[in-house]
Backbone as CSV, one residue per row, in Angstrom:
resi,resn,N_x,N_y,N_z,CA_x,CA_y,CA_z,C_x,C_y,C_z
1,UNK,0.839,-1.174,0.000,0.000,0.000,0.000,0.885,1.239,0.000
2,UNK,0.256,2.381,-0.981,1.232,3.042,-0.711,0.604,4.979,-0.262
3,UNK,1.579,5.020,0.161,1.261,6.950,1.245,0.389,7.481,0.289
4,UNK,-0.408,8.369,0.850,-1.215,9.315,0.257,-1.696,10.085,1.264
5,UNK,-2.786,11.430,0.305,-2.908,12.244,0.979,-4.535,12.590,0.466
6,UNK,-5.180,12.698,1.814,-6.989,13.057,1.305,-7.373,14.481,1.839
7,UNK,-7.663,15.214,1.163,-8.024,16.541,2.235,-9.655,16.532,1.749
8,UNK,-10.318,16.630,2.757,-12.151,17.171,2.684,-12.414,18.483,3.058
9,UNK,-13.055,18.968,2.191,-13.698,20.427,2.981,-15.308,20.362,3.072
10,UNK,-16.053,21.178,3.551,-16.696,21.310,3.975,-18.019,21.317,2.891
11,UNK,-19.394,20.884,3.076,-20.381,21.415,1.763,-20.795,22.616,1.653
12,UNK,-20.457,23.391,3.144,-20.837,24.703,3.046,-20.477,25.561,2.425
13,UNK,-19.537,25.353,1.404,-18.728,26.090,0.881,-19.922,27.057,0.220
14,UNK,-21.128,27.025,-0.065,-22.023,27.916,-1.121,-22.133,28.664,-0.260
15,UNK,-22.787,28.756,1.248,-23.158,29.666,1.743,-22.002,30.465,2.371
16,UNK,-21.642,31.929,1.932,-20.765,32.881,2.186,-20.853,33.847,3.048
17,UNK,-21.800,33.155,4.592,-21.767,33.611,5.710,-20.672,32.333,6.518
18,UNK,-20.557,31.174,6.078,-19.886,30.224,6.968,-18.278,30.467,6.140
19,UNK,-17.273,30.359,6.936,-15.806,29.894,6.251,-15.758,28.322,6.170
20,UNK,-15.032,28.181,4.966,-14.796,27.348,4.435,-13.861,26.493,5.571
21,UNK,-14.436,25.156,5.379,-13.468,24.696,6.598,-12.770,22.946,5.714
22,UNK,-11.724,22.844,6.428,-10.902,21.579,5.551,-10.159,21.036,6.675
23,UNK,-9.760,19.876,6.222,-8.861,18.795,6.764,-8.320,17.799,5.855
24,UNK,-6.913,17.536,6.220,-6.433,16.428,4.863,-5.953,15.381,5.822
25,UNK,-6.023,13.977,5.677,-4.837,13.260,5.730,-3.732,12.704,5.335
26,UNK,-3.209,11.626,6.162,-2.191,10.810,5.645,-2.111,9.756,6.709
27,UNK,-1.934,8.139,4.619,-2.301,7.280,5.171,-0.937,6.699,4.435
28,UNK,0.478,6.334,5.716,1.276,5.718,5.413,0.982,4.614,6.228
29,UNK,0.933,2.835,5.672,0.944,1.788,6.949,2.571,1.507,7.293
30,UNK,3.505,2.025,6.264,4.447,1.476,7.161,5.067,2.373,8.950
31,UNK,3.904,3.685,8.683,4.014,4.294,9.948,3.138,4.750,10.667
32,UNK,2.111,4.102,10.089,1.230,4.038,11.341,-0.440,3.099,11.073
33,UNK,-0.968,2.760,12.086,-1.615,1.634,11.665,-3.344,1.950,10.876
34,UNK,-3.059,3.422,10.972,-4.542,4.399,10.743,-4.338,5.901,9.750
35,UNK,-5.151,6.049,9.222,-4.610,7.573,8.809,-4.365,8.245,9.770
36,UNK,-3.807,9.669,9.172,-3.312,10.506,10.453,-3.370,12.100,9.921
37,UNK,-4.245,12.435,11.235,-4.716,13.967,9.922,-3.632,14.953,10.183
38,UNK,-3.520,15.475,9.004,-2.070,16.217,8.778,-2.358,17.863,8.446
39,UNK,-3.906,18.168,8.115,-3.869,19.659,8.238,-5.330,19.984,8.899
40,UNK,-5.834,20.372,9.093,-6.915,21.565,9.525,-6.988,22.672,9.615
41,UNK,-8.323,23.357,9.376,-8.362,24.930,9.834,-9.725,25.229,8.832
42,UNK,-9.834,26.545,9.168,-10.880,27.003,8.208,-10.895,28.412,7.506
43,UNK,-11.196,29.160,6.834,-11.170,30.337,6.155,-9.720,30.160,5.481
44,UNK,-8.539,31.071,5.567,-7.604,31.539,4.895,-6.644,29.564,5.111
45,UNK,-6.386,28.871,6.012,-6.486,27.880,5.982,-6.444,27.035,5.545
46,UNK,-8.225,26.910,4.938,-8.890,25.439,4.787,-8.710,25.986,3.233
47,UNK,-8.311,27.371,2.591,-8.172,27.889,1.014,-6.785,26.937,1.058
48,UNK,-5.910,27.036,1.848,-4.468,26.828,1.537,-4.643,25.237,1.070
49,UNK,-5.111,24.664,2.281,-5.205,23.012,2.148,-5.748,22.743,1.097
50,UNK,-6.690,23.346,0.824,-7.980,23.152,-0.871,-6.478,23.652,-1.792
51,UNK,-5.855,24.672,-1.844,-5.354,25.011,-3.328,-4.245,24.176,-3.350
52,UNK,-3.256,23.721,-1.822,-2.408,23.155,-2.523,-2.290,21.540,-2.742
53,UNK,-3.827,20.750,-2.752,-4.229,19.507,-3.095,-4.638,19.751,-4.612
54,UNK,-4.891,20.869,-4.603,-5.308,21.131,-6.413,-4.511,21.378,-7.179
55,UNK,-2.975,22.210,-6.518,-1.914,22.251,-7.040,-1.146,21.096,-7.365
56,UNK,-1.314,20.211,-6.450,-0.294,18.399,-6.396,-1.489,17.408,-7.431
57,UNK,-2.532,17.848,-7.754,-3.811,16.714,-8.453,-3.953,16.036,-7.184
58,UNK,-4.471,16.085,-6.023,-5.226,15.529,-4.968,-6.080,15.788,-5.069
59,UNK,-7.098,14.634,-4.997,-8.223,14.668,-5.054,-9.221,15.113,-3.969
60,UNK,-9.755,16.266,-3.770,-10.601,16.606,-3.057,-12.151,16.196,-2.653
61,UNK,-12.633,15.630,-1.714,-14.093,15.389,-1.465,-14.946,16.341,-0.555
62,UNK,-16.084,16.183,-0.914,-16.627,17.174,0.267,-17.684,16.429,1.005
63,UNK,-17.181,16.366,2.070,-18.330,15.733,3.258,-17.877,16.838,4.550
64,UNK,-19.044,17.290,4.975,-19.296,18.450,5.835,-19.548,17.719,7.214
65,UNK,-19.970,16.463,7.459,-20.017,15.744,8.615,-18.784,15.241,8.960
66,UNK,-17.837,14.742,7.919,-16.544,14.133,8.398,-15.617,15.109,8.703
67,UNK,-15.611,16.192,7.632,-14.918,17.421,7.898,-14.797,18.136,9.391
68,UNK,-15.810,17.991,9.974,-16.097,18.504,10.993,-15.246,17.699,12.533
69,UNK,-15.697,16.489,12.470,-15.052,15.911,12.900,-13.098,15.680,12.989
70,UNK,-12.820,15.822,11.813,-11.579,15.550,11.193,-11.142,16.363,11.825
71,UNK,-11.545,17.971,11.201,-11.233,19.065,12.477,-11.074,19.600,13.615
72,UNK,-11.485,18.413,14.626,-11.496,18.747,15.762,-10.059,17.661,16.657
73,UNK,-9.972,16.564,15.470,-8.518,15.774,16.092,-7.708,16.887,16.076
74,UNK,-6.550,16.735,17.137,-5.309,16.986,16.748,-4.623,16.628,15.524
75,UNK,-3.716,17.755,15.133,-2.430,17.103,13.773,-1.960,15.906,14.341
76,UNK,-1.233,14.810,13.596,-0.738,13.788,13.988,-1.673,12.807,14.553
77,UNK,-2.538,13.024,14.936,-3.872,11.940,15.698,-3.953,11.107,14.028
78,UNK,-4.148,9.986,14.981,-4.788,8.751,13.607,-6.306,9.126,13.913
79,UNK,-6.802,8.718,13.069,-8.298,9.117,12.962,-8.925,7.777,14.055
80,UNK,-9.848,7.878,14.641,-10.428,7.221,15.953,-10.993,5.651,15.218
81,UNK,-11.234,4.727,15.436,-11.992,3.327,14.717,-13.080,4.168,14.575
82,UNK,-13.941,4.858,15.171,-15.680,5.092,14.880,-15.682,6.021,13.373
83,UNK,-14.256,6.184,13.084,-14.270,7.039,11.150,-13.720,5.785,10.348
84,UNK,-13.302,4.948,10.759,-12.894,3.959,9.798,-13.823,3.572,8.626
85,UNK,-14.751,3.563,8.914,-15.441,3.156,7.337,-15.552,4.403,6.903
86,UNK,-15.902,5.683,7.438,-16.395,6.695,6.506,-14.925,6.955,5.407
87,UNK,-14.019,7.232,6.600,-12.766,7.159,5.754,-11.932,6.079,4.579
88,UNK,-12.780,4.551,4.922,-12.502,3.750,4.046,-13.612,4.047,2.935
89,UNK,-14.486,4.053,2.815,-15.025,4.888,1.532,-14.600,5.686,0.476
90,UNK,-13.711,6.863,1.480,-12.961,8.005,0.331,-12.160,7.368,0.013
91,UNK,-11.358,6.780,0.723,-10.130,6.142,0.525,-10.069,5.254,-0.633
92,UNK,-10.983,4.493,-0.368,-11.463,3.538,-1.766,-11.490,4.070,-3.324
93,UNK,-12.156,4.993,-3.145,-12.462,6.340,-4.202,-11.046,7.177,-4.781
94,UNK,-9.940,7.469,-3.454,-9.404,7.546,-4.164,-8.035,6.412,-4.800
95,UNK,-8.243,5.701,-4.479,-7.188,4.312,-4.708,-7.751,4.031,-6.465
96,UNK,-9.645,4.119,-6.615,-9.861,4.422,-7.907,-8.933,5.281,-8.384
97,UNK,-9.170,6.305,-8.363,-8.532,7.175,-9.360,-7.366,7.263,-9.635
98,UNK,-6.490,7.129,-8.602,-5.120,6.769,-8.580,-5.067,5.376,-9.880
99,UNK,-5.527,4.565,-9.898,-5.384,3.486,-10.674,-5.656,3.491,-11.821
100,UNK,-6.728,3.988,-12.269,-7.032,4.729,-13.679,-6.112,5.537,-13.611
101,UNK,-5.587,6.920,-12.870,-4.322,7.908,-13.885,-3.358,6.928,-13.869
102,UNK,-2.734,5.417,-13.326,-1.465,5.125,-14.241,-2.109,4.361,-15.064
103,UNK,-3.143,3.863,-15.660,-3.742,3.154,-16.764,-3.561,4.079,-17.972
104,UNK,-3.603,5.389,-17.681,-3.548,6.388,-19.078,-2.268,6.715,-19.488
């Protein structure tokens, strides 16, 4: 398996009374046995985490329930067992895409 990186932001992004809020991880197993969230924040922030996953082609998702959550671990925290499936979902999703861009 190999390292990667997921950042989610928020669905609120339409309404432009809330800031935009984000979190990314990272899921290396040879160092650790869970993802491990590696950014958070929101407004000026959660722009940085969004532009520079768009800058590298990381694939961005938006779930506003996980986001939320994600945000409230500490950096370095592995994500808790009670996110394991939500996070195995994206994760899945993006292991797709990853696999199709070296097919092309």
């Amino acid at each position: 398996m190999e390292e990667f990186y997921t950042p989610w932001e928020n669905a609120d992004s339409m309404d432009k009374t809330k800031p935009k809020t984000a979190a990314a991880i990272q899921y290396d197993p040879k160092k650790h046995a869970a993802p491990v969230v590696t950014a958070k924040g929101s407004g000026v922030v959660a722009e940085k985490i969004i532009s520079l996953a768009k800058k590298h082609n990381i694939p961005i998702r938006e779930n506003a329930a996980l986001v939320q959550v994600l945000a409230r671990l500490d950096i370095d925290t592995q994500i808790p067992v009670e996110l394991y499936r939500a996070v195995a979902e994206v994760l899945a999703f993006v292991y797709s895409l990853n696999e199709r861009q070296r097919q092309l």
